[in-house]
C-alpha positions in Angstrom: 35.1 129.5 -77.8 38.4 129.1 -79.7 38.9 131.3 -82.8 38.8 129.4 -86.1 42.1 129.5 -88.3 40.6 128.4 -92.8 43.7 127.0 -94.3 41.9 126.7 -97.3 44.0 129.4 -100.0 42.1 132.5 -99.7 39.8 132.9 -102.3 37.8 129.8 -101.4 38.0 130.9 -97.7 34.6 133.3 -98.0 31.5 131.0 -97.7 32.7 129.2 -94.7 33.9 132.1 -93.3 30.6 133.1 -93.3 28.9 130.6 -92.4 31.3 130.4 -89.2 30.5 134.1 -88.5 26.5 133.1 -88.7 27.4 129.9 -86.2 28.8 132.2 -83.8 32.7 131.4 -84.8 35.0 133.9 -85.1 37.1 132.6 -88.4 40.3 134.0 -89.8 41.7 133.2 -92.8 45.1 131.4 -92.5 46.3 130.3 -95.8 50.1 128.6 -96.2 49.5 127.7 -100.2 47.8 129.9 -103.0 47.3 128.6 -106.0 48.0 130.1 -108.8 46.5 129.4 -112.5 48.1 127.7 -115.5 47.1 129.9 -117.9 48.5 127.6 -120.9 46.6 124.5 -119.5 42.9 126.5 -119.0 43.4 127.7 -123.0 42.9 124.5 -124.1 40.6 123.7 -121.2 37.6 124.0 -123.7 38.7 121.6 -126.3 39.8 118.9 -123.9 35.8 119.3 -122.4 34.5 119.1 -126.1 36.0 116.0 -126.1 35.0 114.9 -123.3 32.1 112.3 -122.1 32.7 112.6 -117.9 34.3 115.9 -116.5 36.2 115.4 -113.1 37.6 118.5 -110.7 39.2 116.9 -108.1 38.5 120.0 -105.6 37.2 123.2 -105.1 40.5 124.6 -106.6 39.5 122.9 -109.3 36.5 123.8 -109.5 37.3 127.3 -109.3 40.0 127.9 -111.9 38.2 125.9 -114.8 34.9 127.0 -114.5 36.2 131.1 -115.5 37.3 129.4 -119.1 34.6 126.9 -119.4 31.1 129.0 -118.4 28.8 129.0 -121.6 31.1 126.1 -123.4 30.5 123.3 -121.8 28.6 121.1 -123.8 25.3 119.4 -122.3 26.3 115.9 -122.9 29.4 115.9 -120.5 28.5 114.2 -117.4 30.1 115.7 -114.2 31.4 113.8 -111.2 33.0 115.0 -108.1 34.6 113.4 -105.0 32.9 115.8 -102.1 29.6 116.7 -101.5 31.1 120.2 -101.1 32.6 119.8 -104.3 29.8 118.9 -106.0 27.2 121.1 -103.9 29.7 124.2 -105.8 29.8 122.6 -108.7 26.2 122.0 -109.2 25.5 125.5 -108.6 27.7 127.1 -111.2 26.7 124.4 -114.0 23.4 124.2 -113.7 23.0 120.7 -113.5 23.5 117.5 -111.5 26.7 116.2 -110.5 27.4 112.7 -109.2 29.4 112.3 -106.0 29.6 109.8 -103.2 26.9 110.2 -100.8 29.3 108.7 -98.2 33.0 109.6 -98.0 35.0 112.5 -100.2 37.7 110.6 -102.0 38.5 109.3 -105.1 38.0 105.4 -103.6 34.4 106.2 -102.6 33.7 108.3 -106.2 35.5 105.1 -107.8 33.0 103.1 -106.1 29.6 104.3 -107.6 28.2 101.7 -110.3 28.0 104.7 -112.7 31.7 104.7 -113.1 32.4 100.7 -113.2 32.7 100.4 -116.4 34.1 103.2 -118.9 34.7 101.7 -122.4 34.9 103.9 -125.1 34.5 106.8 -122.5 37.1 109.9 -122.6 37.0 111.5 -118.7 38.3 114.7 -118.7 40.1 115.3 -115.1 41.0 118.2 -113.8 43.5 118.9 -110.5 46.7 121.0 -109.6 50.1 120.1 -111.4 50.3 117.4 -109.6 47.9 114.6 -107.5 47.0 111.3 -106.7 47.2 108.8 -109.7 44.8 106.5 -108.3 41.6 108.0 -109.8 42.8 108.3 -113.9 44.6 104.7 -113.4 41.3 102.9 -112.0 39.4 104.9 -114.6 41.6 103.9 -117.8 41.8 100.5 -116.6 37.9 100.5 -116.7 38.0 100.9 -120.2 38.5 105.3 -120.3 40.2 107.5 -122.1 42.2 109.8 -119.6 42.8 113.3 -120.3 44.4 115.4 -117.4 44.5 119.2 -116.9 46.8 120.6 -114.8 44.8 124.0 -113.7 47.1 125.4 -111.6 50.0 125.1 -108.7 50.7 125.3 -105.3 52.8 127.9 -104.0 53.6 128.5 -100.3 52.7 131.3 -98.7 53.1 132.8 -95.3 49.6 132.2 -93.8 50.2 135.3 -91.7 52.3 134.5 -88.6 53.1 137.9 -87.8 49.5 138.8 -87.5 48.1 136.0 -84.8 47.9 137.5 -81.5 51.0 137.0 -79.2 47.8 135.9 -76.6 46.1 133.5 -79.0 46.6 130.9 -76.3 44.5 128.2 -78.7 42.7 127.8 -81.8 41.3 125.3 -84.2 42.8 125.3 -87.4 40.2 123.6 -90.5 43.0 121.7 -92.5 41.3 120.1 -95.9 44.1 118.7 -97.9 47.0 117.1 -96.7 49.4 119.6 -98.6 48.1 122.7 -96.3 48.7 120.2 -94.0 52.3 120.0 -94.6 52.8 123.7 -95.8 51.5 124.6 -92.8 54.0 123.2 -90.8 56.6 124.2 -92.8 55.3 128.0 -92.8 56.1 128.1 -88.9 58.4 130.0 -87.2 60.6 128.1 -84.8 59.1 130.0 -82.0 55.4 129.1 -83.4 56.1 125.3 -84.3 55.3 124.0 -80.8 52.5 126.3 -80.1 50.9 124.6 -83.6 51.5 121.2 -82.5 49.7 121.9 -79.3 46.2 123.3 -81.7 43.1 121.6 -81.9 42.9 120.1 -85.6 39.7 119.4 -88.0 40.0 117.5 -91.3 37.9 116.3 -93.8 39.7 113.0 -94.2 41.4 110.4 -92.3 43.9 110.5 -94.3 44.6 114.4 -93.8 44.3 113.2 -89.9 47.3 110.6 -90.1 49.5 113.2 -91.9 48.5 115.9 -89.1 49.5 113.7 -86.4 52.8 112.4 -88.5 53.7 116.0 -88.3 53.6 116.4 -84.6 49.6 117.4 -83.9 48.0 115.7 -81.1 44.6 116.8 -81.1 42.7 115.9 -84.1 39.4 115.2 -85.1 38.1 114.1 -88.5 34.3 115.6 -89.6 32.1 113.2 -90.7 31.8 114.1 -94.2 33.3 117.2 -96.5 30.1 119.3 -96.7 30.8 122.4 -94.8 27.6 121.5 -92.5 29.8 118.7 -91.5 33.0 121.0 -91.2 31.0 123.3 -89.2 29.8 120.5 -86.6 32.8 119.6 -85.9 34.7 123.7 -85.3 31.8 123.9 -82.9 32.4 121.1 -81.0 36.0 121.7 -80.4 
Protein backbone atom coordinates (compact mmCIF):
# COMPACT_ATOMS: atom_id res chain seq x y z
CA UNK A 1 0.00 0.00 0.00
CA UNK A 2 1.27 3.53 -0.88
CA UNK A 3 2.63 5.71 2.02
CA UNK A 4 0.36 8.62 2.92
CA UNK A 5 1.95 12.27 2.47
CA UNK A 6 -0.71 15.09 5.32
CA UNK A 7 -0.29 18.45 3.76
CA UNK A 8 -2.21 19.72 6.34
CA UNK A 9 0.50 22.42 8.40
CA UNK A 10 1.86 20.32 11.04
CA UNK A 11 0.22 20.83 14.14
CA UNK A 12 -3.20 19.73 12.84
CA UNK A 13 -1.45 16.73 11.16
CA UNK A 14 -1.66 14.35 14.64
CA UNK A 15 -5.22 12.89 14.81
CA UNK A 16 -5.26 11.74 11.27
CA UNK A 17 -2.06 10.62 11.46
CA UNK A 18 -3.27 8.49 13.87
CA UNK A 19 -5.96 7.38 12.77
CA UNK A 20 -4.00 6.38 9.45
CA UNK A 21 -1.48 4.45 11.60
CA UNK A 22 -4.67 2.56 13.32
CA UNK A 23 -6.06 1.90 9.48
CA UNK A 24 -2.95 0.34 8.60
CA UNK A 25 -1.45 3.58 6.58
CA UNK A 26 1.79 4.51 7.00
CA UNK A 27 1.34 8.57 7.11
CA UNK A 28 4.07 11.24 7.04
CA UNK A 29 3.56 14.59 7.59
CA UNK A 30 4.31 16.80 4.45
CA UNK A 31 3.49 20.28 5.16
CA UNK A 32 4.33 23.24 2.33
CA UNK A 33 2.40 26.21 4.53
CA UNK A 34 2.52 26.86 8.36
CA UNK A 35 0.53 29.18 9.71
CA UNK A 36 1.59 31.38 11.88
CA UNK A 37 -0.61 33.53 14.46
CA UNK A 38 -1.65 37.15 14.46
CA UNK A 39 -1.04 37.95 17.72
CA UNK A 40 -2.67 41.62 17.35
CA UNK A 41 -5.85 40.16 15.77
CA UNK A 42 -6.46 37.14 18.60
CA UNK A 43 -6.08 40.23 21.53
CA UNK A 44 -9.11 41.59 20.53
CA UNK A 45 -10.46 38.21 19.58
CA UNK A 46 -12.55 38.28 22.85
CA UNK A 47 -14.26 41.50 22.38
CA UNK A 48 -15.28 40.96 18.81
CA UNK A 49 -17.01 37.33 20.28
CA UNK A 50 -18.65 39.47 23.11
CA UNK A 51 -20.16 41.13 20.49
CA UNK A 52 -21.01 38.58 18.70
CA UNK A 53 -24.51 36.62 18.05
CA UNK A 54 -23.00 33.68 15.37
CA UNK A 55 -19.27 32.70 15.60
CA UNK A 56 -17.77 31.31 12.20
CA UNK A 57 -14.06 29.54 11.88
CA UNK A 58 -13.76 28.87 8.52
CA UNK A 59 -11.23 25.80 9.17
CA UNK A 60 -9.42 23.85 11.54
CA UNK A 61 -6.66 26.58 11.41
CA UNK A 62 -9.23 28.51 12.55
CA UNK A 63 -10.29 26.71 14.90
CA UNK A 64 -7.06 26.19 16.39
CA UNK A 65 -5.58 29.61 16.83
CA UNK A 66 -8.87 31.26 18.31
CA UNK A 67 -9.86 28.82 20.61
CA UNK A 68 -6.18 29.43 22.89
CA UNK A 69 -7.61 33.21 23.44
CA UNK A 70 -11.19 32.45 23.63
CA UNK A 71 -11.50 29.15 26.18
CA UNK A 72 -13.45 30.25 29.34
CA UNK A 73 -14.75 33.74 27.44
CA UNK A 74 -16.92 32.79 25.22
CA UNK A 75 -20.20 33.70 26.14
CA UNK A 76 -23.13 31.05 25.99
CA UNK A 77 -25.39 33.00 23.76
CA UNK A 78 -23.01 32.89 20.64
CA UNK A 79 -24.23 30.43 18.33
CA UNK A 80 -21.43 28.55 16.36
CA UNK A 81 -21.45 27.42 12.74
CA UNK A 82 -18.85 25.69 10.75
CA UNK A 83 -18.58 24.59 7.07
CA UNK A 84 -17.12 20.84 7.69
CA UNK A 85 -18.21 18.15 9.65
CA UNK A 86 -14.50 17.91 10.67
CA UNK A 87 -14.64 21.33 11.52
CA UNK A 88 -17.39 21.22 13.54
CA UNK A 89 -16.75 17.58 14.99
CA UNK A 90 -13.33 19.75 16.63
CA UNK A 91 -15.08 22.38 17.31
CA UNK A 92 -17.85 20.81 19.18
CA UNK A 93 -15.43 19.16 21.31
CA UNK A 94 -13.41 22.09 22.60
CA UNK A 95 -16.68 24.28 23.23
CA UNK A 96 -18.79 22.14 24.70
CA UNK A 97 -21.64 22.64 22.73
CA UNK A 98 -23.36 22.12 19.40
CA UNK A 99 -22.22 23.57 16.34
CA UNK A 100 -24.30 23.74 13.10
CA UNK A 101 -22.73 22.60 9.87
CA UNK A 102 -23.93 21.16 6.64
CA UNK A 103 -24.74 17.67 6.88
CA UNK A 104 -23.88 17.41 3.12
CA UNK A 105 -20.88 19.21 1.57
CA UNK A 106 -17.99 21.34 3.45
CA UNK A 107 -18.19 24.80 1.94
CA UNK A 108 -19.42 27.95 2.58
CA UNK A 109 -22.39 27.46 -0.35
CA UNK A 110 -23.66 24.37 1.56
CA UNK A 111 -23.23 26.28 5.31
CA UNK A 112 -25.00 29.32 3.46
CA UNK A 113 -27.66 27.06 2.56
CA UNK A 114 -29.15 25.88 6.03
CA UNK A 115 -32.51 27.77 6.81
CA UNK A 116 -30.80 28.75 10.18
CA UNK A 117 -28.72 31.33 8.36
CA UNK A 118 -31.43 32.68 5.72
CA UNK A 119 -32.12 35.46 7.25
CA UNK A 120 -29.63 37.55 9.67
CA UNK A 121 -31.23 40.95 10.53
CA UNK A 122 -29.93 42.61 13.36
CA UNK A 123 -27.45 39.70 13.72
CA UNK A 124 -23.48 40.49 14.23
CA UNK A 125 -21.50 37.08 12.85
CA UNK A 126 -18.25 37.10 14.01
CA UNK A 127 -15.91 35.18 11.21
CA UNK A 128 -12.85 34.00 11.67
CA UNK A 129 -10.10 32.83 8.77
CA UNK A 130 -6.37 33.44 7.73
CA UNK A 131 -5.45 37.07 6.45
CA UNK A 132 -7.06 36.44 3.64
CA UNK A 133 -10.13 34.10 2.08
CA UNK A 134 -13.14 33.71 0.12
CA UNK A 135 -15.52 36.78 0.36
CA UNK A 136 -18.48 34.83 -0.49
CA UNK A 137 -19.50 33.75 2.95
CA UNK A 138 -19.45 37.54 4.95
CA UNK A 139 -21.04 39.07 1.60
CA UNK A 140 -24.13 36.53 1.47
CA UNK A 141 -24.23 36.89 5.21
CA UNK A 142 -24.42 40.87 5.37
CA UNK A 143 -26.68 40.89 2.52
CA UNK A 144 -29.02 38.72 4.73
CA UNK A 145 -29.35 41.42 6.98
CA UNK A 146 -25.73 40.66 9.38
CA UNK A 147 -23.39 42.54 10.87
CA UNK A 148 -19.91 41.23 9.53
CA UNK A 149 -17.02 41.29 11.74
CA UNK A 150 -13.74 39.44 10.34
CA UNK A 151 -10.64 38.26 12.21
CA UNK A 152 -7.76 37.56 10.56
CA UNK A 153 -6.09 34.80 13.01
CA UNK A 154 -3.24 34.16 11.27
CA UNK A 155 -1.05 33.69 7.84
CA UNK A 156 0.22 31.46 5.44
CA UNK A 157 3.78 31.06 5.13
CA UNK A 158 5.52 28.50 2.82
CA UNK A 159 7.48 26.10 3.95
CA UNK A 160 9.60 23.30 2.68
CA UNK A 161 7.38 20.27 3.25
CA UNK A 162 10.54 18.27 3.49
CA UNK A 163 11.87 17.24 0.10
CA UNK A 164 15.14 16.33 1.14
CA UNK A 165 13.76 13.68 3.42
CA UNK A 166 11.32 11.50 0.90
CA UNK A 167 13.10 8.43 -0.06
CA UNK A 168 15.01 8.61 -3.44
CA UNK A 169 12.86 5.04 -3.82
CA UNK A 170 9.39 6.41 -2.92
CA UNK A 171 8.32 5.25 -6.32
CA UNK A 172 4.49 6.54 -5.30
CA UNK A 173 2.41 7.99 -2.80
CA UNK A 174 -0.87 9.60 -2.03
CA UNK A 175 -0.68 12.98 -0.94
CA UNK A 176 -4.19 14.26 1.31
CA UNK A 177 -4.45 17.90 -0.07
CA UNK A 178 -7.39 19.93 1.99
CA UNK A 179 -7.22 23.45 0.84
CA UNK A 180 -6.48 24.62 -2.46
CA UNK A 181 -3.52 26.85 -1.17
CA UNK A 182 -1.39 23.53 0.03
CA UNK A 183 -2.46 22.80 -3.16
CA UNK A 184 -0.59 25.39 -4.84
CA UNK A 185 2.31 25.73 -2.27
CA UNK A 186 2.87 22.38 -2.83
CA UNK A 187 3.69 22.65 -6.19
CA UNK A 188 5.60 25.51 -5.90
CA UNK A 189 7.70 23.86 -2.90
CA UNK A 190 9.10 21.29 -5.58
CA UNK A 191 12.34 20.88 -6.79
CA UNK A 192 12.67 20.78 -10.50
CA UNK A 193 13.90 17.26 -10.27
CA UNK A 194 10.65 16.34 -7.94
CA UNK A 195 8.01 18.40 -10.02
CA UNK A 196 7.26 15.54 -12.38
CA UNK A 197 7.46 12.84 -9.97
CA UNK A 198 4.51 15.00 -7.99
CA UNK A 199 2.44 15.24 -10.94
CA UNK A 200 2.54 11.58 -11.52
CA UNK A 201 1.10 11.05 -7.37
CA UNK A 202 -2.18 9.83 -6.53
CA UNK A 203 -4.27 12.92 -5.12
CA UNK A 204 -7.21 13.00 -2.33
CA UNK A 205 -9.21 16.21 -1.62
CA UNK A 206 -11.94 17.22 0.32
CA UNK A 207 -13.50 19.36 -2.43
CA UNK A 208 -14.05 19.53 -6.03
CA UNK A 209 -12.94 22.53 -6.07
CA UNK A 210 -9.37 21.60 -4.44
CA UNK A 211 -9.63 18.69 -7.36
CA UNK A 212 -9.95 21.27 -10.35
CA UNK A 213 -6.93 23.31 -9.00
CA UNK A 214 -4.93 19.92 -8.52
CA UNK A 215 -5.42 18.97 -11.98
CA UNK A 216 -4.91 22.85 -13.28
CA UNK A 217 -1.54 22.30 -11.74
CA UNK A 218 -0.51 19.33 -13.71
CA UNK A 219 -1.97 16.16 -11.37
CA UNK A 220 -3.59 13.48 -13.12
CA UNK A 221 -4.84 11.22 -10.63
CA UNK A 222 -7.24 12.68 -8.36
CA UNK A 223 -10.01 11.68 -6.37
CA UNK A 224 -12.32 13.81 -4.25
CA UNK A 225 -13.77 12.01 -0.67
CA UNK A 226 -17.15 12.13 -0.28
CA UNK A 227 -17.32 14.49 2.58
CA UNK A 228 -14.55 16.33 4.96
CA UNK A 229 -14.87 14.13 7.98
CA UNK A 230 -11.68 12.30 8.39
CA UNK A 231 -13.80 8.88 8.22
CA UNK A 232 -14.45 10.07 4.73
CA UNK A 233 -10.68 11.16 4.14
CA UNK A 234 -9.64 7.90 5.46
CA UNK A 235 -11.94 5.89 2.88
CA UNK A 236 -10.75 7.33 0.26
CA UNK A 237 -6.29 6.99 1.34
CA UNK A 238 -7.42 3.34 1.56
CA UNK A 239 -8.77 2.98 -1.58
CA UNK A 240 -6.00 4.48 -3.52
Amino acid sequence: MRPVLLTRPAAQCAPLAAKCAAAGLTAHVFAPLELVPDKDALVQLPALAAAADWLIPVSPGAIDMMWPALAGCLPDRVQLACVGKGSAARLAALAGRAVLHPEAGSDSEALLALPQLSDLSGQTVLIVRGETGRALLADTLAARGAKILLCGAYRRVPCDPGWGRLPADMAQATLLVTSSDIARALFSSAPAERRGWLARQHFVTLHPRISTVLLELGASEVVTAADASDEALLAALAAC
